[in-house]
C-alpha positions in Angstrom: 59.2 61.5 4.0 56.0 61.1 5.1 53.3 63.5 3.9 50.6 65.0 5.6 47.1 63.3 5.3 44.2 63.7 2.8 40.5 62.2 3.5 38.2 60.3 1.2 34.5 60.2 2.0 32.5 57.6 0.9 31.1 53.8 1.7 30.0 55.0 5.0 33.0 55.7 6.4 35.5 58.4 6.4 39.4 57.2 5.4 42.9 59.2 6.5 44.9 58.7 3.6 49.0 58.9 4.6 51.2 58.7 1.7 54.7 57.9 1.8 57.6 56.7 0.1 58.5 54.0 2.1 56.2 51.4 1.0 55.4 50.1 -2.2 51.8 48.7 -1.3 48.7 49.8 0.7 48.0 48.8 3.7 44.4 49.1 5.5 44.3 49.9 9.3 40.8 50.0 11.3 41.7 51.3 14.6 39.1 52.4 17.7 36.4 52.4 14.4 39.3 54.9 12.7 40.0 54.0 9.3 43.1 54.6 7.5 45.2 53.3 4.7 49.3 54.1 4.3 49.9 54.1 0.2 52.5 54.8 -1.7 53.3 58.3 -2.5 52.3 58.1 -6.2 49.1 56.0 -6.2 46.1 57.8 -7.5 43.0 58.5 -5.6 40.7 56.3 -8.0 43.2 53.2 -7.1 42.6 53.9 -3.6 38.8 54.5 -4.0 38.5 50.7 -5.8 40.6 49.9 -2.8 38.7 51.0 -0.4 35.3 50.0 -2.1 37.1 46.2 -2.3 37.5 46.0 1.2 34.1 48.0 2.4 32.4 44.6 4.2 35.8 44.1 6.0 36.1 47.7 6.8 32.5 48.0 8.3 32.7 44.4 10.2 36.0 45.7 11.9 34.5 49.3 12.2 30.9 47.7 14.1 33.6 45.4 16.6 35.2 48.1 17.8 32.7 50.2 18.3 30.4 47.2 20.1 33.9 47.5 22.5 33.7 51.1 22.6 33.6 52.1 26.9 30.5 53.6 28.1 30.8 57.4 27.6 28.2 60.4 28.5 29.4 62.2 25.4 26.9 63.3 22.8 29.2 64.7 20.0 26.6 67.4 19.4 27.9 71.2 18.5 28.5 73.1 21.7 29.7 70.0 23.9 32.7 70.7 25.4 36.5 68.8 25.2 38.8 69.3 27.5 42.6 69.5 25.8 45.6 70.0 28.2 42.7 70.4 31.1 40.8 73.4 29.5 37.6 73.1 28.0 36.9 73.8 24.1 33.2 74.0 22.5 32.8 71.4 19.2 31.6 73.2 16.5 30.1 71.1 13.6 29.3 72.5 10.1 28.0 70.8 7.7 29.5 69.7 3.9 32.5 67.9 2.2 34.8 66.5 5.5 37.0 68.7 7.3 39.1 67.2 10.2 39.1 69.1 13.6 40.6 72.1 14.0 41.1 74.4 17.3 39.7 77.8 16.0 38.9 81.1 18.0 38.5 78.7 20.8 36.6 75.9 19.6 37.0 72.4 18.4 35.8 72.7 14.7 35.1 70.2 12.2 32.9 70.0 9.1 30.7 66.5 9.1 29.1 64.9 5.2 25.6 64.4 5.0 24.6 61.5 6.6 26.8 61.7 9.4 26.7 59.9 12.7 28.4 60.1 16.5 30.9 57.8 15.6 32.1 60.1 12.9 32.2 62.5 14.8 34.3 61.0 17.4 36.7 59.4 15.3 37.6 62.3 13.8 38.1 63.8 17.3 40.3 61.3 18.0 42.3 61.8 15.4 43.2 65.2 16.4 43.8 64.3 19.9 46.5 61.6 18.6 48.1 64.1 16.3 48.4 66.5 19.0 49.6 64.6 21.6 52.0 63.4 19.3 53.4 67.3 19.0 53.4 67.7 22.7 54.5 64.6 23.7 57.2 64.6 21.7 58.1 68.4 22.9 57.9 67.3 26.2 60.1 64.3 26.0 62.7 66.6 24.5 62.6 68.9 27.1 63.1 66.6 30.1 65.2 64.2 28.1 67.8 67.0 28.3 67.0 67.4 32.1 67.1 63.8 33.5 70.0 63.2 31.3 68.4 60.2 29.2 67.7 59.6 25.5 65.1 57.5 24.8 65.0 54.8 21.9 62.0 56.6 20.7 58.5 57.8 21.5 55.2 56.6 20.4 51.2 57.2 21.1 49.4 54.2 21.8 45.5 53.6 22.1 46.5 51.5 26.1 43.3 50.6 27.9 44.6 50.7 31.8 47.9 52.5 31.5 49.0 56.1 31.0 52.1 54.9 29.6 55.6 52.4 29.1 59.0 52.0 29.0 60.2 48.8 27.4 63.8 47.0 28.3 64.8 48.6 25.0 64.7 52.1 25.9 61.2 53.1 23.7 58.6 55.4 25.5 55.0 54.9 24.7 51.9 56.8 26.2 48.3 56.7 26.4 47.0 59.8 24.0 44.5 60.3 26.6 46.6 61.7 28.7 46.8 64.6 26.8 43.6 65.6 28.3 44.4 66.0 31.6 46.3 69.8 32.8 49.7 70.3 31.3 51.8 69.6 35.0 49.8 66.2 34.6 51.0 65.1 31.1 54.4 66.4 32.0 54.5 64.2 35.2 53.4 61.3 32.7 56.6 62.3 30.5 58.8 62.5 33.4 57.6 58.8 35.0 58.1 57.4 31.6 61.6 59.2 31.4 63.0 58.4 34.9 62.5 54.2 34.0 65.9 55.2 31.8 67.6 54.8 34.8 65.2 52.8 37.0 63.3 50.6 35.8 61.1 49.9 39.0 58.7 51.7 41.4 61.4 51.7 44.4 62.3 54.6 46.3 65.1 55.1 44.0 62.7 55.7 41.5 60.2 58.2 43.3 63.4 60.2 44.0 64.3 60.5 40.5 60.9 61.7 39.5 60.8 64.1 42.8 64.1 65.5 41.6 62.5 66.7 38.3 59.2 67.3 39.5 58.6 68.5 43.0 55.1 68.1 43.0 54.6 64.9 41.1 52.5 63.4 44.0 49.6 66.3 43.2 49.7 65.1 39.1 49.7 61.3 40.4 46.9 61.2 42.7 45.2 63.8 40.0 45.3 61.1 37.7 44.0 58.5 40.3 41.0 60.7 40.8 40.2 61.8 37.4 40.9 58.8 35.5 37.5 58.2 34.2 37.6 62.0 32.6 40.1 61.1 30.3 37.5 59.0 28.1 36.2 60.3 24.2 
């Protein structure tokens, strides 16, 4: 069972702490300048301070190279920007004091930033709530049409893809872009459906297109959507 995440400020950087029971040592993952470590269940907070503090230089040199690979964005990260999720617009709130991840309240994108904060923080920990969420609804979604299509999928996964919206491997395993989650709800729901419809063909022949068409009707509006508005989808 996997529990649900805790932070630790500190060395500059902010950490998403997942503990679980199915490991039985840490492990440190920098992602898109996110950091996070996956501990054992039981291991105390001071062991994964010292930890953390151990590996700062390797956290912060990994942290720097992906944000040095970061795309161009016009985003600020400033209170009362706004973040479109599911293709409506939300305000971010910052407060300021101990870290607080984001949370959708009365409308707005809230979080509560340390002292010393910068944009990146402030991003990342948007990010992290977009993952999370796109998770939930991707995972809703796949459900849902799963049981219309007549498919099951090997499983379902959110990936961090840089020119794709999303995959089927040979195996049967479904992976999207948690960008997508961005875009209007008949948009992501045309991404599940694509994704879906490669359980029974695999290519983009008209075979395919049918498939899609017989789930979706309108599929050709969230496709050439996407095509337009790709550059939208960015944090």
């Amino acid at each position: 069972m996997i529990i649900e995440p805790e932070y630790i400020e500190g060395n500059g950087f902010i950490t998403e702490v997942i503990r679980t029971n199915r490991i039985k040592s840490a492990t440190i993952k920098v992602e898109d300048g996110i950091v996070s470590v996956v501990v054992p269940k039981q291991l105390t907070s001071d062991r994964i301070e010292r930890l953390l503090s151990d590996k700062q230089d390797w956290i912060k040199t990994k942290i720097r190279h992906d944000r040095e690979a970061l795309p161009a964005t016009q985003k600020s990260y400033v209170s009362g920007e706004a973040f479109s999720y599911l293709g409506r617009n939300y305000r971010l709130k910052i407060n300021h004091g101990s870290y607080a991840p984001v949370k959708l309240f009365h409308g707005r994108l809230v979080t509560t930033m340390p002292e010393g904060f910068n944009h990146y923080m402030v991003r990342n920990t948007l990010v992290r709530w977009y993952k999370r969420h796109a998770e939930i609804k991707f995972n809703e979604k796949v459900k849902r049409y799963s049981e219309i299509i007549g498919v099951k999928p090997a499983g379902v996964a959110i990936k961090d893809f840089k020119a794709r919206w999303g995959s089927c491997s040979a195996e049967g395993k479904i992976e999207f872009n948690w960008k997508v989650i961005m875009a209007p709800n008949r948009v992501v729901d045309y991404v599940v459906v694509h994704e879906l419809s490669h359980l029974k063909q695999h290519d983009h022949s008209p075979l395919f297109w049918k498939l899609v068409e017989q789930t979706l009707l309108d599929y050709r509006e969230s496709k050439e959507w996407l095509k337009m508005n790709a550059r939208t989808l960015e944090l």
